[in-house]
N, C-alpha and C positions, 0 to 999 in steps of 0.2 A: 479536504481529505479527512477520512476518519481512519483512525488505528491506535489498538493497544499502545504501540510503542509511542506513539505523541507524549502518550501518559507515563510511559515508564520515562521518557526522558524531561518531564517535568516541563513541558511546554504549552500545555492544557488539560486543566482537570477532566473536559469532558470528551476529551481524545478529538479533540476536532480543530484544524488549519483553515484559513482561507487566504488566499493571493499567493503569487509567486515567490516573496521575500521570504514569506513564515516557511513557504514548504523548501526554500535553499536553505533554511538553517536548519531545520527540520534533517534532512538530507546527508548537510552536513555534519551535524551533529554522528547522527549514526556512522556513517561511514567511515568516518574517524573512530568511533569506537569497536567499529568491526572492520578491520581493514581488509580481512579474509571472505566479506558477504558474498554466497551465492546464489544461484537458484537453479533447482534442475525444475524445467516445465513440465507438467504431468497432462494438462491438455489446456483447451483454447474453446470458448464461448463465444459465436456475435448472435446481432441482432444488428436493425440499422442502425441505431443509436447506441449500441455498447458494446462493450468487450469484458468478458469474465476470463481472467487466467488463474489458471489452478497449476501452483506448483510447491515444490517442498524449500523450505529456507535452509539456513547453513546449520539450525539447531534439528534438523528435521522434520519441522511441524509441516503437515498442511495448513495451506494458506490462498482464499481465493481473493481476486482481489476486482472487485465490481470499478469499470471504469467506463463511466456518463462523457459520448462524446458529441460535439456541437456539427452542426451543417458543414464546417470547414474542416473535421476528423480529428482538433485538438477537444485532448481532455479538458472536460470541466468539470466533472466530479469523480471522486475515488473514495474507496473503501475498501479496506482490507480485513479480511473478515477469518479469523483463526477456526481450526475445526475443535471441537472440546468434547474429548470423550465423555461418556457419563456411564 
């Protein structure tokens, strides 16, 4: 998994997770610090191999979030990708 917040929670300089442990504390971590998180969905992306969901987080950002799935439909990769005005 890659995401800004990896890095804002000091768990990798270059925003990026691998295996299921790192991404429970990952998880945890946040959740605990936002015990309020939500998301309103704004819409839904496939292909055979992925799913892109586009929704708004509890700060209001957009936020899409590219997720790589295997022959059996679990994830194996993710990225969370924020929108950045200019």
């Amino acid at each position: 998994m890659a995401s800004a917040g990896i890095i804002r929670l000091g768990l990798s300089s270059d925003g990026r997770l691998k295996g299921k442990d790192r991404l429970r504390d990952y998880w945890s971590r946040a959740l605990e610090m936002l015990p309020n998180l939500h998301f309103e969905l704004l819409d839904l992306s496939e292909s055979p191999d992925s799913v892109v969901v586009r929704y708004l987080n509890d700060r209001g950002d957009t936020v899409s979030e590219y997720l790589r799935l295997n022959g059996a439909g679990r994830i194996v990769q993710g990225s969370a990708n924020h929108l950045i005005t200019v």
